[in-house]
C-alpha positions as CSV (number, residue, x, y, z in Angstrom):
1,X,-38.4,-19.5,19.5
2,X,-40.1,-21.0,22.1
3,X,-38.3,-21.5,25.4
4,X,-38.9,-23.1,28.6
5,X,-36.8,-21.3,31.3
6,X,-33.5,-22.6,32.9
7,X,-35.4,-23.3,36.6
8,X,-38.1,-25.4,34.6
9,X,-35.3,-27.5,33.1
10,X,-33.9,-27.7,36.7
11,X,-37.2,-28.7,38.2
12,X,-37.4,-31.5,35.4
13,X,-33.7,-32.9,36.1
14,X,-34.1,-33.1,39.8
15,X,-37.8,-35.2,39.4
16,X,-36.4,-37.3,36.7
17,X,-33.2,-37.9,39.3
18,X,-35.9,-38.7,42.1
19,X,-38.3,-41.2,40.1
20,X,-36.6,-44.3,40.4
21,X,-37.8,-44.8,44.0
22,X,-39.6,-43.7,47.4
23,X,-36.6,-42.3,49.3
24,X,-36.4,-39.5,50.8
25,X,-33.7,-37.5,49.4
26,X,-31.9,-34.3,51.1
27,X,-31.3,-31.1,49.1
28,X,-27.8,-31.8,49.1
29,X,-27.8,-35.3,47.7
30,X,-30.5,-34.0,45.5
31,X,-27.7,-30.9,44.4
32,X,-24.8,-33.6,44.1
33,X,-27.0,-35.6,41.9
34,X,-28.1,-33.2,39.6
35,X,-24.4,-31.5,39.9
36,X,-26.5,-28.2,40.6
37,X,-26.1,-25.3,43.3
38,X,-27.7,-25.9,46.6
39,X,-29.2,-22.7,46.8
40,X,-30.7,-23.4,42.8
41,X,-32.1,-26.9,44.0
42,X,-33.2,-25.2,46.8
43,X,-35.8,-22.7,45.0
44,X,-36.6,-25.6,43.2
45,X,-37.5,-28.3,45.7
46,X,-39.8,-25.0,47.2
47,X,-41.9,-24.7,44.1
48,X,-42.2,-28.0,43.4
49,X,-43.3,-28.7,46.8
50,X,-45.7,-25.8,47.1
51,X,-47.4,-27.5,43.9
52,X,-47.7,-30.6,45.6
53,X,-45.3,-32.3,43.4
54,X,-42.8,-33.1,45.9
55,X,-43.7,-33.7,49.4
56,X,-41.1,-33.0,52.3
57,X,-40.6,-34.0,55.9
58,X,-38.9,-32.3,58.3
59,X,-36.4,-33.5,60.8
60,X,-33.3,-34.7,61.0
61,X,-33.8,-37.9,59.0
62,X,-36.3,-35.9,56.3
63,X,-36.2,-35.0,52.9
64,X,-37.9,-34.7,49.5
65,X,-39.8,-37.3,47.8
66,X,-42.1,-37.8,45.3
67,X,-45.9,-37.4,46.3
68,X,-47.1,-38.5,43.2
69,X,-45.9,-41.3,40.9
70,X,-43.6,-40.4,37.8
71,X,-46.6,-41.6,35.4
72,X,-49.1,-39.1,37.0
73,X,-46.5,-35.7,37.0
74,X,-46.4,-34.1,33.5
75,X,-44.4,-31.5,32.0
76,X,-47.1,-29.2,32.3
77,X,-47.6,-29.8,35.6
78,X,-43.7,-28.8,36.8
79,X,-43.8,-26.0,33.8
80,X,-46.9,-24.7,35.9
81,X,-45.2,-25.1,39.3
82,X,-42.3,-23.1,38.2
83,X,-43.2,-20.6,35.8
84,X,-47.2,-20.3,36.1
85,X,-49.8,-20.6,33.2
86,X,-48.4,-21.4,30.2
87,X,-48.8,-18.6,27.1
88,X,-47.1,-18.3,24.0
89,X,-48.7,-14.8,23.3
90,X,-50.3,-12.2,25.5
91,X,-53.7,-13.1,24.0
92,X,-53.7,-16.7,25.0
93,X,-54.0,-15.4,28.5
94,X,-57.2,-15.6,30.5
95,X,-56.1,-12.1,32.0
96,X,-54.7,-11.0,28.6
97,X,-53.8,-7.4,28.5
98,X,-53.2,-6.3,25.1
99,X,-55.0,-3.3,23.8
100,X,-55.1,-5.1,20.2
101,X,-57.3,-7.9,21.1
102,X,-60.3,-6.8,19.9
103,X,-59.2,-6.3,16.4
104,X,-56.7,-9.1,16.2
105,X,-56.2,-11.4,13.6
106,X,-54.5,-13.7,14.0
107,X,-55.8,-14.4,18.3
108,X,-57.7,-18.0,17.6
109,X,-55.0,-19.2,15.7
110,X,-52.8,-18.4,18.5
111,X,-55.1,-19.9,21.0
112,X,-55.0,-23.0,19.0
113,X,-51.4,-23.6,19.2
114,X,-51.4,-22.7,22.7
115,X,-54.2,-25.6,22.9
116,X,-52.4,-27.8,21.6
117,X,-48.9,-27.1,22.8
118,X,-50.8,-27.4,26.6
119,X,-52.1,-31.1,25.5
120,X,-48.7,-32.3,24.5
121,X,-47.3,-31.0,27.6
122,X,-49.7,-32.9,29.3
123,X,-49.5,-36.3,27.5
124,X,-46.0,-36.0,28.2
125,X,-45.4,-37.6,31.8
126,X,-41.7,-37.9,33.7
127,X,-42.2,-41.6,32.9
128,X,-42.3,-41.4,29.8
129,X,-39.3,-39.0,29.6
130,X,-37.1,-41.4,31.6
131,X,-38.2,-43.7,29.2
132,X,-36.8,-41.7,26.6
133,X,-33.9,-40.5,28.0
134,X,-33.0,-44.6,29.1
135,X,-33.0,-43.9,32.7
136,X,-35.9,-45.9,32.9
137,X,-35.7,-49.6,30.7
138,X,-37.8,-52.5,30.8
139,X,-36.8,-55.3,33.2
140,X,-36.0,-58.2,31.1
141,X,-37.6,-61.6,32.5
142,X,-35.8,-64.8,31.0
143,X,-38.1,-67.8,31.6
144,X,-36.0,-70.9,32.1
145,X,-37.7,-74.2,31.6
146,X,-36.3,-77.3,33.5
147,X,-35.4,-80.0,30.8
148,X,-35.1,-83.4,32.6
């Protein structure tokens, strides 16, 4: 089975908790809000920031935010931040070290479903998963028309 790892599931809870809006959030409100360990969110808010998904101020009134908006990050991009490239098999690897690669098989089929598994991670945006999860619904406008 395919698995994405406990941090990357982390990483993906505390964005979807930060997309609603431009604060700036501390680790510990971050921690409290994803009911997570501080030293866990910690780790976290370090990756994603080194991949530019967060951004973070210093000082005594900084924090975490955002640096891009919650249609632009994808779950590829926070898979990516946390765990590296993504391959399902040693020989969907650019670096790929297996001594049966030359002989293989079954290696295009399995760069194929890599291929494809990358696109969907990609089409995939936190947007669109707070959309999902109904953290994110549609403000309702109600038009009221005057009747004299």
């Amino acid at each position: 089975m395919l698995k994405i790892s406990r941090l990357t599931d982390y990483a993906t809870a505390v964005i979807l908790f930060m997309q609603n809006d431009d604060k700036l959030y501390s680790s510990e409100m971050i921690a409290t809000g994803v009911r997570l360990e501080i030293p866990t969110v910690s780790k976290v808010l370090k990756l994603l920031t080194k991949a530019k998904i967060l951004a973070s101020t210093r000082g005594a009134n900084g924090g975490y935010q955002l640096a891009q908006k919650a249609e632009e990050i994808t779950l590829y991009n926070v898979i990516q931040a946390i765990e590296g490239d993504t391959a399902i098999t040693e020989c969907t690897k650019t670096d790929s070290l297996c001594a049966q690669e030359q002989g293989c098989d079954s290696r295009t089929g399995w760069q194929k479903v890599n291929q494809q598994i990358e696109e969907i991670l990609v089409q995939m945006t936190i947007a669109k998963m707070a959309e999902l999860n109904g953290a994110s619904k549609p403000s309702i406008k109600i038009m009221v028309k005057d009747y004299v």
